[in-house]
C-alpha positions in Angstrom: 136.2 -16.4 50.9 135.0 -14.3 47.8 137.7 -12.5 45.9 136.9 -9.0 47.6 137.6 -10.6 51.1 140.8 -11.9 49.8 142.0 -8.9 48.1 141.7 -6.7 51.6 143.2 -10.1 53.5 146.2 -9.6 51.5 146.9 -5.8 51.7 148.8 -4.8 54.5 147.3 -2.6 57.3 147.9 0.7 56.1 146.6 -0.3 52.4 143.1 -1.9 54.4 143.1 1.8 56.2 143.3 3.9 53.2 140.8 1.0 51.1 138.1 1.1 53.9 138.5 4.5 54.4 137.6 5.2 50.5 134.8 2.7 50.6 132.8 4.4 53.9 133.5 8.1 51.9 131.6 6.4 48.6 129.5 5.2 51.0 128.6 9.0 52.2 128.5 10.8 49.2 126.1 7.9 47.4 123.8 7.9 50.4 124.0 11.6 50.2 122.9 11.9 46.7 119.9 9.8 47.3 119.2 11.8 50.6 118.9 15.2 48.7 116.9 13.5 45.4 114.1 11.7 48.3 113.7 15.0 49.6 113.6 16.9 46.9 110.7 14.0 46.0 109.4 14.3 49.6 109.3 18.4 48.7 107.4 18.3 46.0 105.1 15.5 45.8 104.4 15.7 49.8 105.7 18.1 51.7 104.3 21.5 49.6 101.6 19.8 47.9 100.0 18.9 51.2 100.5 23.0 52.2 98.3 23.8 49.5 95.8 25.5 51.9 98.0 27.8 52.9 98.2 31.3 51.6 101.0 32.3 49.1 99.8 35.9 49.3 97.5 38.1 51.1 93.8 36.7 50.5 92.3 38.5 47.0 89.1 39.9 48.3 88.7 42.8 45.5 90.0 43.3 42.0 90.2 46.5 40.1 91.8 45.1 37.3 91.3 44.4 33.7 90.0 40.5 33.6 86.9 40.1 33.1 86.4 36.8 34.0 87.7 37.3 37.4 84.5 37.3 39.5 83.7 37.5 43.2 80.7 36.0 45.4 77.6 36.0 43.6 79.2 37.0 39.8 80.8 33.7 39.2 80.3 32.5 35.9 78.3 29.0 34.8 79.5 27.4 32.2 77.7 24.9 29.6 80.8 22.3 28.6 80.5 21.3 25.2 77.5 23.0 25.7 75.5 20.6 28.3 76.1 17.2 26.8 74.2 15.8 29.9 70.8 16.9 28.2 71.3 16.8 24.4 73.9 15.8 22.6 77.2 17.5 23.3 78.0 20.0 20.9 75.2 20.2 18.6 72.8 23.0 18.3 70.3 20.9 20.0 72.2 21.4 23.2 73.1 25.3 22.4 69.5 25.8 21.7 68.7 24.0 25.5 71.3 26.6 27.0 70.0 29.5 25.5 65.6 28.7 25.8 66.1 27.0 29.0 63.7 28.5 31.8 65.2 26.9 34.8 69.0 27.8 34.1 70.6 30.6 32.7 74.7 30.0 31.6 77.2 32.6 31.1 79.8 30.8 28.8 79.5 28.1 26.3 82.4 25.8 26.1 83.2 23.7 22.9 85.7 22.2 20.5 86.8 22.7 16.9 88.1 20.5 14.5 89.4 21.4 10.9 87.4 18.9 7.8 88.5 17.6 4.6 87.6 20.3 3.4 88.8 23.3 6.0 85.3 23.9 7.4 85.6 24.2 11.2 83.0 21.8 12.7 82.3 21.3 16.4 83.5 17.9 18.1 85.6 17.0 21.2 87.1 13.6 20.1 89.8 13.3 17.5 86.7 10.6 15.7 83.5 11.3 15.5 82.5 7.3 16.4 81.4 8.1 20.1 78.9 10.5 19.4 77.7 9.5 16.1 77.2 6.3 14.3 79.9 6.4 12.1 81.3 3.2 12.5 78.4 1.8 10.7 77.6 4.6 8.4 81.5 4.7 7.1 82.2 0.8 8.4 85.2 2.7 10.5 86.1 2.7 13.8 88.4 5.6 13.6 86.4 8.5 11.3 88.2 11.8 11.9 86.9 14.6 10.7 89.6 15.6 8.8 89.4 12.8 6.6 86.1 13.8 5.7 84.2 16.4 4.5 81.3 18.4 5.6 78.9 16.8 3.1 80.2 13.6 4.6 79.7 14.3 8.3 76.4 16.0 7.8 75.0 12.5 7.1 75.8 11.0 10.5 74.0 10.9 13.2 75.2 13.2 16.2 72.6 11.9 18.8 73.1 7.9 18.3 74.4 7.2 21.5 73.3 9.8 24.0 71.1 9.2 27.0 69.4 11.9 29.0 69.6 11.9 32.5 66.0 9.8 32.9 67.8 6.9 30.6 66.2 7.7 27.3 67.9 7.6 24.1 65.6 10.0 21.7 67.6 10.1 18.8 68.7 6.6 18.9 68.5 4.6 15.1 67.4 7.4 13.4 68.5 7.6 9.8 69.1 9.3 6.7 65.9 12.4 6.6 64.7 11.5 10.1 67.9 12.8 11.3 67.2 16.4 13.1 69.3 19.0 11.5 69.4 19.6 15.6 72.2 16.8 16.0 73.9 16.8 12.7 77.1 17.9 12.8 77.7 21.8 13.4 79.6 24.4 12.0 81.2 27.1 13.7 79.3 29.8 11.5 76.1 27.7 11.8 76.6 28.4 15.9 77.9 31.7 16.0 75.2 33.0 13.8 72.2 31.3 15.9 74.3 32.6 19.5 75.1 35.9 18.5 71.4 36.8 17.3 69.8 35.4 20.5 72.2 36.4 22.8 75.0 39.1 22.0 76.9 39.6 25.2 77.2 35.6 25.6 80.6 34.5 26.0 82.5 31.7 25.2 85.4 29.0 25.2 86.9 27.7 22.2 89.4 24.9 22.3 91.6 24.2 19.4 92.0 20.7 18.9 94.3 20.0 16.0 97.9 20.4 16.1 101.0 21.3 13.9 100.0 23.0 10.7 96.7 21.8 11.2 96.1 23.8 14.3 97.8 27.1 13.3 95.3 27.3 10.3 92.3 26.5 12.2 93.5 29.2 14.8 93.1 31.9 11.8 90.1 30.6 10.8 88.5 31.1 14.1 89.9 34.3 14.7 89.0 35.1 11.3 85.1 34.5 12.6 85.5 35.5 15.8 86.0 39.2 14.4 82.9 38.6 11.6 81.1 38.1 14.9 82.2 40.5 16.9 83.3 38.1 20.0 87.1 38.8 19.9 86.3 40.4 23.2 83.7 37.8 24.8 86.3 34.7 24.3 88.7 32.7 25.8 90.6 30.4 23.7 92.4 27.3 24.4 94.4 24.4 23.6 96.3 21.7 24.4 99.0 21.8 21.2 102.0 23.7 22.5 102.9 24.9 18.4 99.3 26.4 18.9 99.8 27.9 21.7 103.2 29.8 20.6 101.3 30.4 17.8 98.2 32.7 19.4 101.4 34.5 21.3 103.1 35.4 18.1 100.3 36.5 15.7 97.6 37.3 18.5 99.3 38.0 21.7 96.1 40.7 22.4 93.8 37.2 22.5 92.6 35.8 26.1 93.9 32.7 26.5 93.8 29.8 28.9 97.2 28.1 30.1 98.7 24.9 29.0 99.5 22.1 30.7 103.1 23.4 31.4 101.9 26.5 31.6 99.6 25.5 34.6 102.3 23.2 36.4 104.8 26.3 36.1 102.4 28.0 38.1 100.9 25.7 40.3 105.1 25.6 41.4 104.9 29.3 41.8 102.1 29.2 44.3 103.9 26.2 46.1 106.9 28.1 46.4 105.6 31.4 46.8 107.2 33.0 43.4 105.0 36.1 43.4 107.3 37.4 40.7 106.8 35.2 38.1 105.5 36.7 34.6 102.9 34.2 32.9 101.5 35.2 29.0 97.8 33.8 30.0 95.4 35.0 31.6 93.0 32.1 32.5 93.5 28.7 34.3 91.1 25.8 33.5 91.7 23.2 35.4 90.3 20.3 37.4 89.8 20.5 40.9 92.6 17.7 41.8 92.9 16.0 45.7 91.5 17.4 49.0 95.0 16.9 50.2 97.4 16.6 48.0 97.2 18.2 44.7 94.7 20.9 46.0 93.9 22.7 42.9 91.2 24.2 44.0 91.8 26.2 47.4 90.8 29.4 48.7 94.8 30.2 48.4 95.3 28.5 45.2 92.8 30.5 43.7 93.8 34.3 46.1 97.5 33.4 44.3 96.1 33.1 41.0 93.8 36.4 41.5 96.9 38.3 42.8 98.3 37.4 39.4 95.4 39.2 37.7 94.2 34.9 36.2 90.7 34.4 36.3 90.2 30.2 37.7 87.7 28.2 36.1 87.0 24.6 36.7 86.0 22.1 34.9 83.8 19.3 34.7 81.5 19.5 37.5 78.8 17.7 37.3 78.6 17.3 41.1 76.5 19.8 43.5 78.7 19.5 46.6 81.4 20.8 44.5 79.9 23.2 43.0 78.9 25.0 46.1 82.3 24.1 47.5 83.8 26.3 44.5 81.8 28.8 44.7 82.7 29.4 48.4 86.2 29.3 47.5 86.2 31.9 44.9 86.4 30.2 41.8 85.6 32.6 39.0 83.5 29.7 36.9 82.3 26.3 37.0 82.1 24.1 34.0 79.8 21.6 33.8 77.6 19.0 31.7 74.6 19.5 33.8 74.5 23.6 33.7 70.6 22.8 35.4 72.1 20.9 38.4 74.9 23.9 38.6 72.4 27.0 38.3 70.4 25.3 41.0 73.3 24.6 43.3 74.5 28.1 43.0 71.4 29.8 43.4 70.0 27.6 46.3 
């Protein structure tokens, strides 16, 4: 016998009792605890999440508030995402031009990304290198070029259209070197872009993502807010990031700026819809965000998005670059739709 079974064989019976007795009570309170943590799990990540069609709060038909990028039926927005990298390069004034001369499209917002140089000059660019969209792994022999490890001079040598393909499978701007590079995909700045948009069209808005973090990040943040007010566009954009010291940052020395929600930001929410927390005060006032699951994860709701408008948040998705989906947005209420394609979207919307 093991030395358990010989311990309770030698206790008399009213020690074997009071010993069995104590194991079936550890036996309750431990099956207990992981009774109340699966359903809290079960709660959560099943039960509520698979609710997410049902309304929170009364359905958001009208709003007489102050968000202008809350929009109803027909108003919904179209977004360009880093401008309509689907048919020029993403994020360089080839693809800004495209959005704004375009005769089969016509987009509300442009969406792109900043990042601080060598030499503080706030250039366009999504990735934290500039490899994928440029050839600067053979230009710099590097595979990781950031950009601010470089300066301006620098990037403006490399190629910004070396590795995109249009939607037909041609590469246009592939090999091209040196003074046969179009000053149309060199890298651009955010003056270069804001001068050229805000001469052809003033009332354009857009969406500016901070990409840098710490100290980094903070001293972009002046710098574009610095330019946003030369421009005049303090009231025509939304800014974003996904740096949490950037984000307490825009609330302490711009708290008047529209911003987008963070990551916890959003999941702090998307648990007040799920729970029904009408009360709960948020600082942004816009939610970018995938569509998530059908089922599970339902991001993108007629109630998800009523909950958000009762909240005074504008919803804008992003990247959809599918026409089902757009149309499915759009008949949900979404308040945007950003996309690569921008001439796939204005046709689905306008069908």
């Amino acid at each position: 016998m093991s030395k358990k079974k010989d311990k309770i064989a030698a206790m008399s019976e009213e020690e074997k009792t009071q010993y069995l007795a104590k194991r079936k009570k550890k036996r309750i309170i431990t099956w207990a605890i992981v009774g109340s943590i699966l359903f809290v799990i079960l709660l959560n990540f099943l039960i509520l999440p698979l609710t997410g069609k049902a309304f929170r709060t009364k359905e958001v038909i009208e709003y007489t508030g102050t968000n202008k990028y809350i929009c109803f039926d027909d108003a919904l927005m179209l977004s360009a995402h880093r401008a309509g990298g689907d048919l020029e390069p993403e994020e360089t004034m080839a693809a800004f031009k495209l959005c704004m001369e375009a005769t089969d499209y016509v987009v509300d917002i442009v969406e792109f990304d900043l990042h601080l140089t060598k030499d503080n000059e706030l250039v366009l660019l999504h990735d934290d290198t500039v490899n994928r969209t440029s050839n600067a792994t053979e230009h710099f022999g590097s595979k990781k070029v950031k950009a601010k490890d470089k300066t301006l001079a620098e990037l403006k040598e490399l190629n910004f259209g070396e590795n995109f393909v249009d939607p037909n499978g041609n590469a246009p701007y592939k090999g091209l070197r040196g003074n046969d590079i179009p000053n149309d995909v060199k890298i651009t700045t955010l003056d270069e872009i804001l001068t050229y948009l805000t001469a052809k069209q003033p009332t354009l808005n857009y969406i500016i993502e901070i990409k840098d973090g710490g100290k980094t990040g903070e001293v972009a943040m002046d710098a574009l807010y610095n330019k946003m007010v030369q421009y005049n566009i303090v009231n025509q954009t939304i800014v974003g990031t996904f740096q949490d010291n950037v984000t307490r940052y825009i609330d302490k020395k711009y708290p008047s700026l529209t911003r987008s929600a963070s990551i916890a930001e959003f999941l702090d929410f998307y648990y007040a819809f799920l729970y029904g927390n009408k009360n709960k005060e948020f600082k942004f006032k816009v939610l970018q965000i995938p569509m998530g699951a059908d089922g599970i994860f339902n991001f993108h709701s007629k109630a998800f998005i009523s909950f958000a408008h009762s909240k005074g948040m504008a919803v804008q998705y992003w990247t959809i670059n599918d026409a089902d989906k757009v149309k499915r947005l759009k008949e949900n209420g979404a308040d945007c739709i950003m996309t690569d394609n921008p001439s796939m979207a204005y046709k689905a919307l306008h069908e």
